[in-house]
Structures are given as C-alpha cells and as structure tokens.
ZADO-1210 file (C-alpha; in nm, 4 decimals, padded with zeros to 6 digits):
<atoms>
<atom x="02.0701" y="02.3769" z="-10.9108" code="UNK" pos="1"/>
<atom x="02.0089" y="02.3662" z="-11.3018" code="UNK" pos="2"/>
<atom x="02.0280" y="02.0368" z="-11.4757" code="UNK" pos="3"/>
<atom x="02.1762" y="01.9838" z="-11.7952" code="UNK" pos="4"/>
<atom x="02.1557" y="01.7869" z="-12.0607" code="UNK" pos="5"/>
<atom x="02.4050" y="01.4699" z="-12.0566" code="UNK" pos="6"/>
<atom x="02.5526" y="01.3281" z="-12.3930" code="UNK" pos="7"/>
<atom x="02.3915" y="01.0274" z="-12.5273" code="UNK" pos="8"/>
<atom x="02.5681" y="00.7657" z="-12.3866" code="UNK" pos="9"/>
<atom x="02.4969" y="00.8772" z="-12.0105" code="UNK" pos="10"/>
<atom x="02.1453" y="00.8765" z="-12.0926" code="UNK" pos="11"/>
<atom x="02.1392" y="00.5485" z="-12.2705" code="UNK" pos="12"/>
<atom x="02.3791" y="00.4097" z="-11.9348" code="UNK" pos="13"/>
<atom x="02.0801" y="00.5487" z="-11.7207" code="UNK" pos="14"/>
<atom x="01.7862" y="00.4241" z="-11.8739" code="UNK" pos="15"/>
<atom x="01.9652" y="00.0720" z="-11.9442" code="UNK" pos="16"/>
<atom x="02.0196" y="00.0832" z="-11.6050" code="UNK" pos="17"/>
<atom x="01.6884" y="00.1555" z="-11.4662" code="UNK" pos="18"/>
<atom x="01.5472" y="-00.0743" z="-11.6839" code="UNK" pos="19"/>
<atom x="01.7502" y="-00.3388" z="-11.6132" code="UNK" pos="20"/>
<atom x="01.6200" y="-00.2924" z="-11.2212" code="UNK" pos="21"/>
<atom x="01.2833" y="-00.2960" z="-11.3323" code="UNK" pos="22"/>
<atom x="01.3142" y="-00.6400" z="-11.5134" code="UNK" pos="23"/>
<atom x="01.5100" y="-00.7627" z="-11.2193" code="UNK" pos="24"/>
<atom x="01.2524" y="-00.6152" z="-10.9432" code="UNK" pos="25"/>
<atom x="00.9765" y="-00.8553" z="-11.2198" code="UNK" pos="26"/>
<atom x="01.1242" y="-01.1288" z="-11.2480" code="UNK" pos="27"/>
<atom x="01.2151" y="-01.1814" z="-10.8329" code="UNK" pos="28"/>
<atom x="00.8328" y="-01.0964" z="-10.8066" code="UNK" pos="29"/>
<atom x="00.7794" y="-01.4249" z="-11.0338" code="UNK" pos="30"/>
<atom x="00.8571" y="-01.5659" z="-10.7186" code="UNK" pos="31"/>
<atom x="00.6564" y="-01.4554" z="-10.3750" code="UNK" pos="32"/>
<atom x="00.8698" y="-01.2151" z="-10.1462" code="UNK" pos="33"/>
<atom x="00.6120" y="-01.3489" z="-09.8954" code="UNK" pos="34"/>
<atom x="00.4720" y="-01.7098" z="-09.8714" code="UNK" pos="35"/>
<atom x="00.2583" y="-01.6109" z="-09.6146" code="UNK" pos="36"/>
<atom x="-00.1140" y="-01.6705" z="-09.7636" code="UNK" pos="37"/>
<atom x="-00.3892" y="-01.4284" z="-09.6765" code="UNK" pos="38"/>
<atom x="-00.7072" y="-01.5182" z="-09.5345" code="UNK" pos="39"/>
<atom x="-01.0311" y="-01.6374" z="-09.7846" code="UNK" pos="40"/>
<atom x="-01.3920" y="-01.5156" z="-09.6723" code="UNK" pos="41"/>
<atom x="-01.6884" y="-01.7280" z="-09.6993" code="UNK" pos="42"/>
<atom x="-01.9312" y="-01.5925" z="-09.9681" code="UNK" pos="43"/>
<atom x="-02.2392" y="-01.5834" z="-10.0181" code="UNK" pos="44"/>
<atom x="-02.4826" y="-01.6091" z="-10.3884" code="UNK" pos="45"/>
<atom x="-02.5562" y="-01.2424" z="-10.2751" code="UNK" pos="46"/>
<atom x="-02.1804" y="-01.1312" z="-10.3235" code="UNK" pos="47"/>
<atom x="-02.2070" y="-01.2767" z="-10.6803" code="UNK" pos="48"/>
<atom x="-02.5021" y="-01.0232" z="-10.7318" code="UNK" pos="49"/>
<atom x="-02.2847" y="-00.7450" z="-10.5697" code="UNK" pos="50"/>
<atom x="-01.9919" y="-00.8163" z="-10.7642" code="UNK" pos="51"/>
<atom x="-02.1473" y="-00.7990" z="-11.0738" code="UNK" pos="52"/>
<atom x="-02.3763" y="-00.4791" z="-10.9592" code="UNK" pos="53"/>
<atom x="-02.0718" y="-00.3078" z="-10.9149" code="UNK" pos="54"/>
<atom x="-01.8665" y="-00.3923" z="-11.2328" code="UNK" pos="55"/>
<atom x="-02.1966" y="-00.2827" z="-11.4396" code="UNK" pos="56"/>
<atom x="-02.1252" y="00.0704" z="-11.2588" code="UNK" pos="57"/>
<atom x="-01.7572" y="00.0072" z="-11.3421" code="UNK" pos="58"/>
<atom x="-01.8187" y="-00.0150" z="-11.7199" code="UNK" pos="59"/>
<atom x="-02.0786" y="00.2592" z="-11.7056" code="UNK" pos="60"/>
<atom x="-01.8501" y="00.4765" z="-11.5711" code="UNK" pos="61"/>
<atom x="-01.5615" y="00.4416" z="-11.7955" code="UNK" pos="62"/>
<atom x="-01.7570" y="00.2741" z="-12.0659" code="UNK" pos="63"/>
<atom x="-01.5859" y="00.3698" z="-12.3841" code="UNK" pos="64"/>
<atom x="-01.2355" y="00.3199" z="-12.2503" code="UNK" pos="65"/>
<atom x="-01.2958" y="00.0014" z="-12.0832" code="UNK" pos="66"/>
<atom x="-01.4464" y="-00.1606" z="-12.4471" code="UNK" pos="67"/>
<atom x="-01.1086" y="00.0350" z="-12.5911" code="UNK" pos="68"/>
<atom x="-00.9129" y="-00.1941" z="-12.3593" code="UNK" pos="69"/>
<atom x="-01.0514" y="-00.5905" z="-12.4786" code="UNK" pos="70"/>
<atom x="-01.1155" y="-00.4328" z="-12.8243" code="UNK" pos="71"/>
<atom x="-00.8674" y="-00.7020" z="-12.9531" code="UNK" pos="72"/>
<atom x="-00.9994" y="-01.0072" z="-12.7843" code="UNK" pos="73"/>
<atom x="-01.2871" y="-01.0621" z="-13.0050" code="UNK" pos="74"/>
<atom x="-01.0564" y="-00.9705" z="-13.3289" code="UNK" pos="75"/>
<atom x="-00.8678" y="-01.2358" z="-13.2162" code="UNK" pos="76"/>
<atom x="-01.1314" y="-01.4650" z="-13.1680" code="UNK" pos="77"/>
<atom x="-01.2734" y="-01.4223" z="-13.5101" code="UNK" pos="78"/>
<atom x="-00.8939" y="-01.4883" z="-13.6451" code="UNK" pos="79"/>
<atom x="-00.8602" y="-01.8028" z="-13.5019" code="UNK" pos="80"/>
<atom x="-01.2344" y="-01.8859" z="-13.6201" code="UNK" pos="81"/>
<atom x="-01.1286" y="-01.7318" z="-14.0036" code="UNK" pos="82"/>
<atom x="-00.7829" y="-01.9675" z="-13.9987" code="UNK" pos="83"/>
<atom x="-01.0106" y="-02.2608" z="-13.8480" code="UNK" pos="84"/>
<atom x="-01.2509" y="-02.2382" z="-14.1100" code="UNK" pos="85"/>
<atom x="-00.9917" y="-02.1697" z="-14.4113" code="UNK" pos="86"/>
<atom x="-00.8291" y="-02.4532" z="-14.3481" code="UNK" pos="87"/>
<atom x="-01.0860" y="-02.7052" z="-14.2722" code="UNK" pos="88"/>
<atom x="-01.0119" y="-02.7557" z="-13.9300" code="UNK" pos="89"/>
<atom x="-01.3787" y="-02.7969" z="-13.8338" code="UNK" pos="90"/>
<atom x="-01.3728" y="-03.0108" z="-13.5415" code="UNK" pos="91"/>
<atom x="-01.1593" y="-02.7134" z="-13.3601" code="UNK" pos="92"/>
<atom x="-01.3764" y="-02.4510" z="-13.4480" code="UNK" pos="93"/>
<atom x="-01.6387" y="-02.5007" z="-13.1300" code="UNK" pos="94"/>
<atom x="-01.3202" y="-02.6162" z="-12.9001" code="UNK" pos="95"/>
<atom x="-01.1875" y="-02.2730" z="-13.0293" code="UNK" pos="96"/>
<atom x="-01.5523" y="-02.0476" z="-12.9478" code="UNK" pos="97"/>
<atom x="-01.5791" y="-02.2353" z="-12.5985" code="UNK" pos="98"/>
<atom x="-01.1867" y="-02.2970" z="-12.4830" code="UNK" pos="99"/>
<atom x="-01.1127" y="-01.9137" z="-12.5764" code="UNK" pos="100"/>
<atom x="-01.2596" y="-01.8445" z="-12.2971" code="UNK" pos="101"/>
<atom x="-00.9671" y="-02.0044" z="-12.0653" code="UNK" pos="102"/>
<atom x="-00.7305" y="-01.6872" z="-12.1389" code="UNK" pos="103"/>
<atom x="-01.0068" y="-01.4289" z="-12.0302" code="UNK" pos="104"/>
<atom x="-00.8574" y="-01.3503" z="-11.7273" code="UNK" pos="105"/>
<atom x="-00.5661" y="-01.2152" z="-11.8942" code="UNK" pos="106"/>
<atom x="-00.7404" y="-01.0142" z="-12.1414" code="UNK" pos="107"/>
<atom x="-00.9283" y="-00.8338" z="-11.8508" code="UNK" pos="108"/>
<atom x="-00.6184" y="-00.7571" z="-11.6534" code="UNK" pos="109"/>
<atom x="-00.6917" y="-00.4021" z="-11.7915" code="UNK" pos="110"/>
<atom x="-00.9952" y="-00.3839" z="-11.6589" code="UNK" pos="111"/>
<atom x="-00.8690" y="-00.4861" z="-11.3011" code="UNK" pos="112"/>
<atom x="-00.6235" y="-00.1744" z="-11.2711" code="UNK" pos="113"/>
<atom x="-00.9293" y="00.0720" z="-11.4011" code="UNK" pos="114"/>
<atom x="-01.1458" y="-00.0428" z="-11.1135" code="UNK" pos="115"/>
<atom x="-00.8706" y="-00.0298" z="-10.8897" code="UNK" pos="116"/>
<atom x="-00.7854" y="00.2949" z="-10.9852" code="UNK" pos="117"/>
<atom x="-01.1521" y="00.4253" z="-10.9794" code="UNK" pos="118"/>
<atom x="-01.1950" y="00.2475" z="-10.6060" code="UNK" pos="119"/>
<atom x="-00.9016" y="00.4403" z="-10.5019" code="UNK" pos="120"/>
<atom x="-01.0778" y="00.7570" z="-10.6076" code="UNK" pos="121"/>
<atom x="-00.9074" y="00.8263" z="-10.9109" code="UNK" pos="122"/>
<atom x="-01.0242" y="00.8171" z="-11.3095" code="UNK" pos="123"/>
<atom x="-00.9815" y="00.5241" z="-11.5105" code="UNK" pos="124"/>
<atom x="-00.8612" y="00.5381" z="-11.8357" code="UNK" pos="125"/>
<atom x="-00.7493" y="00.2974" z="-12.0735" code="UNK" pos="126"/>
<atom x="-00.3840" y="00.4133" z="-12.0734" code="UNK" pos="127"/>
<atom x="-00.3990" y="00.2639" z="-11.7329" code="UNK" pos="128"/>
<atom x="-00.3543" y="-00.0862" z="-11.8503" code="UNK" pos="129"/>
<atom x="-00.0117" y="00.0685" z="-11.9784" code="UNK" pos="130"/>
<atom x="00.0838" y="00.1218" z="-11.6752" code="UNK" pos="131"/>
<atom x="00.1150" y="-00.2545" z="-11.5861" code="UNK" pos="132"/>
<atom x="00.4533" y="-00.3034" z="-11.8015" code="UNK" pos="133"/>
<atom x="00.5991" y="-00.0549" z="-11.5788" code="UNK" pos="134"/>
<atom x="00.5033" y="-00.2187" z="-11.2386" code="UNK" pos="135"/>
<atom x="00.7078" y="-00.5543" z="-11.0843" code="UNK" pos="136"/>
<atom x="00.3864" y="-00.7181" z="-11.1351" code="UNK" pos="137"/>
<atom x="00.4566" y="-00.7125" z="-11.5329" code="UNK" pos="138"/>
<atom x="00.6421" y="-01.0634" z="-11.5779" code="UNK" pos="139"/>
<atom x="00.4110" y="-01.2781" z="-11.3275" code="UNK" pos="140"/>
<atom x="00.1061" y="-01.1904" z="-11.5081" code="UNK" pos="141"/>
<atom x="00.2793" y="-01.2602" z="-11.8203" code="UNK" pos="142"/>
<atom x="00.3981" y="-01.5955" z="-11.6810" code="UNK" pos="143"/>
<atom x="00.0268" y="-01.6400" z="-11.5249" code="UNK" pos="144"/>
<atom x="-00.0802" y="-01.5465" z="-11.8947" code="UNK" pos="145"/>
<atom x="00.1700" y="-01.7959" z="-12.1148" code="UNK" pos="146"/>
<atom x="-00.0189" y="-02.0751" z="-11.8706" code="UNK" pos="147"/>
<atom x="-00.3139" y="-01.9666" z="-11.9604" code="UNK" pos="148"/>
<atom x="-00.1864" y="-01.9488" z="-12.3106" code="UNK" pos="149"/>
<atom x="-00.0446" y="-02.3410" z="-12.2815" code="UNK" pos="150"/>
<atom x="-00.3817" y="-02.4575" z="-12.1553" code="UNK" pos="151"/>
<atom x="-00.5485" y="-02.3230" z="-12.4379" code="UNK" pos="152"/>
<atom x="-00.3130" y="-02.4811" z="-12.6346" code="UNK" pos="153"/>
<atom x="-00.3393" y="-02.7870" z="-12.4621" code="UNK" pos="154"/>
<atom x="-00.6926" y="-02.8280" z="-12.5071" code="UNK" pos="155"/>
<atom x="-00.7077" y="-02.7321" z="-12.8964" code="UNK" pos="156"/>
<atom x="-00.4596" y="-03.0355" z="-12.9272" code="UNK" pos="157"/>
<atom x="-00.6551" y="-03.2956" z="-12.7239" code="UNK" pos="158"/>
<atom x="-00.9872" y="-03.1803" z="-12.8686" code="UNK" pos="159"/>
<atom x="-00.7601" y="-03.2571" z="-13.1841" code="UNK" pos="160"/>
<atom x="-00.7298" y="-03.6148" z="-13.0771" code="UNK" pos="161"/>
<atom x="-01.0483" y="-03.6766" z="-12.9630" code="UNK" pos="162"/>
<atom x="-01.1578" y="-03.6304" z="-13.3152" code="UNK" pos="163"/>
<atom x="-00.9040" y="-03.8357" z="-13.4786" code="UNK" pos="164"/>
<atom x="-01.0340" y="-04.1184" z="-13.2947" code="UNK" pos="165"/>
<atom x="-01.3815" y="-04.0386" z="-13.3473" code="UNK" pos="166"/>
<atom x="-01.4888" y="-03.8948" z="-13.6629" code="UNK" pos="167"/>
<atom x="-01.1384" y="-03.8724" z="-13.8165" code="UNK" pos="168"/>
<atom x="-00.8735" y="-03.9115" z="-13.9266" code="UNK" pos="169"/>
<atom x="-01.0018" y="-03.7930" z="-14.2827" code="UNK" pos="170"/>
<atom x="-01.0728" y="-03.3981" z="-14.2662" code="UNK" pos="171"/>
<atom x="-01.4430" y="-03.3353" z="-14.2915" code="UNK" pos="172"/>
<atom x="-01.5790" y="-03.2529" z="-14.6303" code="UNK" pos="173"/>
<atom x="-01.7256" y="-02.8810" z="-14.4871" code="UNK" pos="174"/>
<atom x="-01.8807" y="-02.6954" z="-14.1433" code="UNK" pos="175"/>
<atom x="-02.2787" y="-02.8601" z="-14.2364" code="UNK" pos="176"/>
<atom x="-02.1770" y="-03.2323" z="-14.3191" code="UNK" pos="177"/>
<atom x="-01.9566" y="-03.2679" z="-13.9749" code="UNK" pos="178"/>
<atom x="-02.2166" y="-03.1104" z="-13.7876" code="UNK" pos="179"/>
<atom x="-02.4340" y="-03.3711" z="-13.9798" code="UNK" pos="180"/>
<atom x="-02.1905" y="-03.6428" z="-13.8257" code="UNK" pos="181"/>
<atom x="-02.1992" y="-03.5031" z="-13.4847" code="UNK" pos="182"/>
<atom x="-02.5237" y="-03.5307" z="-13.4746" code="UNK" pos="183"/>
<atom x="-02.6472" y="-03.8708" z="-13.6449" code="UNK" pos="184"/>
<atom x="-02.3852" y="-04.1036" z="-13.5705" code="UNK" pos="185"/>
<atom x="-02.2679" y="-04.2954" z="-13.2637" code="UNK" pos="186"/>
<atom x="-01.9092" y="-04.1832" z="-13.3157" code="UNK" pos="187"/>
<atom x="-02.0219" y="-03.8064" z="-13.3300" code="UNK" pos="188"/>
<atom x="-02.2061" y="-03.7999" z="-13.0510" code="UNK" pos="189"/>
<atom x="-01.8932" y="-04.0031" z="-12.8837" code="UNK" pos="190"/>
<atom x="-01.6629" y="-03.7621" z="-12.9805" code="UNK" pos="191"/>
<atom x="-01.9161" y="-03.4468" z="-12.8149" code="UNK" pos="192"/>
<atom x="-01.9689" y="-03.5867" z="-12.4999" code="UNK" pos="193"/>
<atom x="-01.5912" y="-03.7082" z="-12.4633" code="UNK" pos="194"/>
<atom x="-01.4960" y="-03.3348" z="-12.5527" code="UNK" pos="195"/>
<atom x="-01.7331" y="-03.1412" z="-12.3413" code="UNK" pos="196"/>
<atom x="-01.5820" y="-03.3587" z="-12.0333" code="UNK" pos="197"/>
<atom x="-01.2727" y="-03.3187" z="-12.1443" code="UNK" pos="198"/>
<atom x="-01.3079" y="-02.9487" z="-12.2096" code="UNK" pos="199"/>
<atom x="-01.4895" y="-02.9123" z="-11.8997" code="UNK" pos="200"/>
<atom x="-01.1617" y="-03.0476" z="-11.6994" code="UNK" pos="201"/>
<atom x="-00.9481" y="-02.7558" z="-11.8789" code="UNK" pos="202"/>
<atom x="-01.2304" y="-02.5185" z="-11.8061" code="UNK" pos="203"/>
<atom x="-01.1996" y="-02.5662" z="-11.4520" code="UNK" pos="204"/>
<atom x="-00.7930" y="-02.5818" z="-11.4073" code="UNK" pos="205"/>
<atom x="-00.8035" y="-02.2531" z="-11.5747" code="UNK" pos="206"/>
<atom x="-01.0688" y="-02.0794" z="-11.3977" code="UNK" pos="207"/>
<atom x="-00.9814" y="-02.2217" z="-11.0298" code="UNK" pos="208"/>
<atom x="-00.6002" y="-02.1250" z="-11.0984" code="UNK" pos="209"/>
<atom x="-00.6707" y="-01.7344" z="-11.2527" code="UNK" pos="210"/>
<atom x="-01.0102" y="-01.6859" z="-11.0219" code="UNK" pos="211"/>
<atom x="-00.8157" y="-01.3937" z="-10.8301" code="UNK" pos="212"/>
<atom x="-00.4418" y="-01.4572" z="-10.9095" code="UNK" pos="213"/>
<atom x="-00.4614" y="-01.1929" z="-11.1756" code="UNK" pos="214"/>
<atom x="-00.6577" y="-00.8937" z="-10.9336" code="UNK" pos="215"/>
<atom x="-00.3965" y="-01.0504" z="-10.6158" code="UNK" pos="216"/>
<atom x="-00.0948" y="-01.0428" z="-10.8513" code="UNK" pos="217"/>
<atom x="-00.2177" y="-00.6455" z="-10.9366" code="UNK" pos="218"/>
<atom x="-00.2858" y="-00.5956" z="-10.5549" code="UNK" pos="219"/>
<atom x="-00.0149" y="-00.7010" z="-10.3460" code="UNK" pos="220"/>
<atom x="00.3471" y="-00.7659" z="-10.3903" code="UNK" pos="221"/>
<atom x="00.3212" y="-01.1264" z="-10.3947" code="UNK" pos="222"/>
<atom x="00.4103" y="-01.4085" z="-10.6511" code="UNK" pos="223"/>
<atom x="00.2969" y="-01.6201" z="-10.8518" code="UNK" pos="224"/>
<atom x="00.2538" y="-01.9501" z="-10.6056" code="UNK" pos="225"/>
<atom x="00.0759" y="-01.7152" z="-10.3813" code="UNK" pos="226"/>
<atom x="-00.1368" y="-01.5832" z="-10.6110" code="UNK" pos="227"/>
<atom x="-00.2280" y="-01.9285" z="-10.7421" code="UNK" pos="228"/>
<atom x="-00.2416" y="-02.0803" z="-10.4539" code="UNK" pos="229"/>
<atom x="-00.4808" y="-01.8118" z="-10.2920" code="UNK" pos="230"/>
<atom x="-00.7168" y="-01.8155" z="-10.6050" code="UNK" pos="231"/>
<atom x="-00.7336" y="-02.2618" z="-10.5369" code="UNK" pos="232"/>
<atom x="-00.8086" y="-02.2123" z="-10.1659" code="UNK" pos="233"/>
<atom x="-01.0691" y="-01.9576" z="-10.2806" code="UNK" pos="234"/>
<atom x="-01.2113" y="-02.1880" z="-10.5081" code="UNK" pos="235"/>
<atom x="-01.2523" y="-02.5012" z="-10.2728" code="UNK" pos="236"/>
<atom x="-01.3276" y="-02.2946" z="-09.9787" code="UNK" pos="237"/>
<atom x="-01.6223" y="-02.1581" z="-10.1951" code="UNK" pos="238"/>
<atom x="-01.6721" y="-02.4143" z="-10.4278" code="UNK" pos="239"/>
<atom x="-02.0979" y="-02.4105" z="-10.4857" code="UNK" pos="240"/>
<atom x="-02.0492" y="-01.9887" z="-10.5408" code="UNK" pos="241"/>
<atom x="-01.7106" y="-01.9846" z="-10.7256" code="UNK" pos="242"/>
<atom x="-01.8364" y="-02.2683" z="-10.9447" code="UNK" pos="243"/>
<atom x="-02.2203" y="-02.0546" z="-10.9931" code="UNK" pos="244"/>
<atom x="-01.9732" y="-01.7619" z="-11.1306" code="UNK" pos="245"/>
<atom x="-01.7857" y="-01.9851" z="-11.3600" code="UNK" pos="246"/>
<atom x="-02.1112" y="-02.0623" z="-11.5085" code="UNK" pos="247"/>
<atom x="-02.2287" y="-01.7242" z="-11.5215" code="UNK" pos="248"/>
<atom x="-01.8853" y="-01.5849" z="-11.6773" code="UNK" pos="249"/>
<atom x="-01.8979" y="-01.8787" z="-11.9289" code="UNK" pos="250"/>
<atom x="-02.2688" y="-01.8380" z="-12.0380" code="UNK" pos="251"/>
<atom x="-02.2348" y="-01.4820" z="-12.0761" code="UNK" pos="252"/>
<atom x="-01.8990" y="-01.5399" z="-12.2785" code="UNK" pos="253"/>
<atom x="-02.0484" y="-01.7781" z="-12.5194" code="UNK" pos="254"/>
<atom x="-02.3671" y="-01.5723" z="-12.5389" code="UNK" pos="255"/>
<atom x="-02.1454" y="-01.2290" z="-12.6455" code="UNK" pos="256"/>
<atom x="-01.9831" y="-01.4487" z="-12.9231" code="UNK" pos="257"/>
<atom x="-02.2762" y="-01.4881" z="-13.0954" code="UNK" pos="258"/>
<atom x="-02.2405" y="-01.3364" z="-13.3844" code="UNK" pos="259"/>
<atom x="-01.9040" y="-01.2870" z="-13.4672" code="UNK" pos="260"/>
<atom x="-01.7473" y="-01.2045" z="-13.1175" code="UNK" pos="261"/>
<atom x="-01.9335" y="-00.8273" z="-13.1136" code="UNK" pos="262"/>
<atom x="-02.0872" y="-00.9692" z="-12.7938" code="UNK" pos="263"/>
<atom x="-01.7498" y="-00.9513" z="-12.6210" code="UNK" pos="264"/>
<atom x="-01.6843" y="-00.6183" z="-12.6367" code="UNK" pos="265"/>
<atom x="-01.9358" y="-00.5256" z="-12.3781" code="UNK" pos="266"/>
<atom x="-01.9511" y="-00.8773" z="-12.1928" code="UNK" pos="267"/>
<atom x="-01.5830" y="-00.9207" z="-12.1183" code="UNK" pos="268"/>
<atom x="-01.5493" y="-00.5213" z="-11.9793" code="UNK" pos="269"/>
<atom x="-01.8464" y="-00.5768" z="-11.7270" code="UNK" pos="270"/>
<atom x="-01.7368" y="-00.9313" z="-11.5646" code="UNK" pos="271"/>
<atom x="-01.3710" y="-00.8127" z="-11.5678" code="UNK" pos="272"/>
<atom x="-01.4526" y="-00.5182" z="-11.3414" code="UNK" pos="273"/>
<atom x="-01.6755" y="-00.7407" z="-11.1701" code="UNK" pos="274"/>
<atom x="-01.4300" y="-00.9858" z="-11.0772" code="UNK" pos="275"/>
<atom x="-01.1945" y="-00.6930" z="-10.9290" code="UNK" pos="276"/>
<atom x="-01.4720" y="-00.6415" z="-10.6922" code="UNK" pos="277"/>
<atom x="-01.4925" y="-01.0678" z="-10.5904" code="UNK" pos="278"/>
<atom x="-01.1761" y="-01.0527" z="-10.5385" code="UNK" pos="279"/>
<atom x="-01.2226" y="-00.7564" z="-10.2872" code="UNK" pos="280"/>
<atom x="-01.4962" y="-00.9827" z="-10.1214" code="UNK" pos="281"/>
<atom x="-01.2778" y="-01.3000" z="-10.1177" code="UNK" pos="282"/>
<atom x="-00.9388" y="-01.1809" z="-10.0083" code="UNK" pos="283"/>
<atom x="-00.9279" y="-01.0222" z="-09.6487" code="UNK" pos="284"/>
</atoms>
C-alpha cells in the first residue's frame, strides 16, 4: 500500500507523541522495573590486568572515534582551571585538577556503548554515544550524572571552607605565594592534609556509587537504586581490588592532566572501555 505524506500537524501529533512515550518509558526507568539485584563475582588483581588489556584493544580499535567522544572533558577541565585562575580562586584550583575526576564516569558513558557495541560484534563509532538519548536509559544516567555533578560541587565548596579557616579568609596574593603558604606554614600544611581526607571521602562516595552503575544502567533495564546499589555491593564485596582500580584510574587521571589536560584524551578513552569490560567480570 503506498504511503503518503500527512499535513504538518499529523506529523507534529506523531512525533509529539512518540516522544512523549520515550520520556515517559525514561523517566519510569529512573526507577527499577526490577529490584531484584544480580549476583557480584569475586575478582581477582588478574581481572584488573584483563580489564585494562582489553580496553587498550578497545581504544586501538576505534581509536580516533573513541578520543572524538571525551574530546570535551579536558576543554572543560582547562575552563574551570582558566576561570579558577582569572579570578584568584587559588585554593580551588588543585581541588578542581583532582575532584574533576569524580564525574569521569559520566564522561565515559560513550565509551561504554562502543565496547558494547564492538563485543556484540558490531563497529563502534562515535555517533554511538548518540544513540543513548534515544534509549530509556537516557534520564537515569543523567540523574546518575547531576549526582555526580552535585558531588563535585559539593567538594569545590567544602575545599572552599577548609581554606577559609586555614589560610583565608583574605584571597591569596597569586598561584607561587599560596603554594609558598601551603608549604611553610602550620596552617598550610593544616589546610592540605584536612583537604586530601576530606577529598579522599568524596573520592570514594563517587567512585563506589558510579563503579558499574553507569555500564549496568547501559546493560539492563534496571534503575537507578539497582544500579547503585549493585555498583556498592561490588565495591565492598571486592573492596582490596575495586579500591587497587580506584587508584589506578586516579593516578592515571592526574598523570594525563599534566600539562594542560592533553593527557586525557587518550587516558580517559582506554579506562572507560576498560571499565565496560570489569563490569562484564563483576556482574553475573
């Protein structure tokens, strides 16, 4: 039977309408259809090795479009650093480098549908990550991501405080004299071992809550309380190996943003298809 063309306003009632179901079908995924939890494996130091063998062949395989995808994160990274620095916000310029790291997971959830897509046998491409804001999955990972966002935020405001009682309240004069300050004086070195606790309490909240939530939320039709939940239960069940990634992931991160971010471009790509693959290992 030939089709033809409707008038405007039948294709405008269509689209609205199938659009509408698709933000409806996201936001009741927000929630988890299912609150039964899947099963967590016990892992080993060798997994962590296998993991990250395999994202390295992830990224080597679709290298160019998988450094297209986080092309922005280290952009944004030297933004905040340029706005930091322009406005004398010193103290938050290391809380920035180091607590940027807590929305990482969301910046690689491109990188999770590539590897899924290549495990499945098909070819990644960038315009894959596209394909998210089409799938129910769209508004939890948002959600999962404005967390992310919040703790970021969080942190930036109570490395904030630690500084104003500290070194502050008065702004610091430029970058070399408060590093000067930090160094030499009681209250500096107060203020740095106070905000590397601190920071390290964030750290972990992030990274035990988005370990696999982001790859489980891509994976299954589950919500966000599953995902999150799962990704804890990983965490403690595996706590000595999860916590030997979280230092790998945040070495390597701090190491690619030296100088200027460039590093990220390549580190970022290679532990976000990596983490696809821990996920595999954790999740039965």
């Amino acid at each position: 039977m030939a089709q033809t063309i409707g008038n405007p306003a039948s294709w405008l009632v269509k689209h609205f309408g199938s659009t509408g179901q698709h933000i409806g079908n996201s936001v009741d995924q927000i929630r988890s259809p299912s609150t039964e939890l899947p099963e967590i494996r016990r892992l080993a130091l060798q997994d962590l090795i296998a993991a990250l063998k395999m994202g390295m062949r992830d990224f080597a395989a679709c290298r160019s479009d998988a450094m297209f995808t986080v092309f922005l994160y280290p952009l944004i990274g030297i933004a905040l650093v340029a706005m930091a620095a322009s406005e004398q916000f010193f103290p938050l310029l290391v809380p920035m480098i180091l607590g940027f790291a807590i929305v990482g997971p969301a910046a690689a959830v491109g990188l999770y549908e590539m590897s899924a897509r290549r495990e499945a046998g098909f070819e990644a491409k960038w315009s894959d990550a596209l394909n998210l804001i089409r799938t129910p999955a769209f508004v939890p990972i948002l959600t999962l991501s404005l967390f992310l966002a919040a703790l970021f935020v969080m942190w930036l405001v109570m490395a904030n405080i630690i500084f104003m009682y500290t070194l502050g309240p008065e702004s610091p004069e430029g970058l070399w004299p408060f590093l000067r300050d930090v160094v030499t004086t009681p209250e500096g070195r107060i203020m740095a071992v106070v905000g590397m606790v601190v920071g390290s309490i964030f750290a972990l909240a992030a990274f035990a809550t988005s370990l696999i939530s982001f790859p489980m939320l891509l994976d299954r039709r589950v919500g966000v309380p599953v995902a999150v939940v799962t990704s804890l239960r990983a965490v403690r069940r595996n706590l000595r190996v999860t916590l030997v990634w979280g230092i790998m992931v945040g070495t390597a991160l701090a190491i690619g943003s030296i100088p200027f971010f460039a590093g990220l471009i390549i580190i970022v790509p290679i532990f976000g298809h990596a983490t696809w693959h821990l996920y595999r290992r954790l999740v039965v």
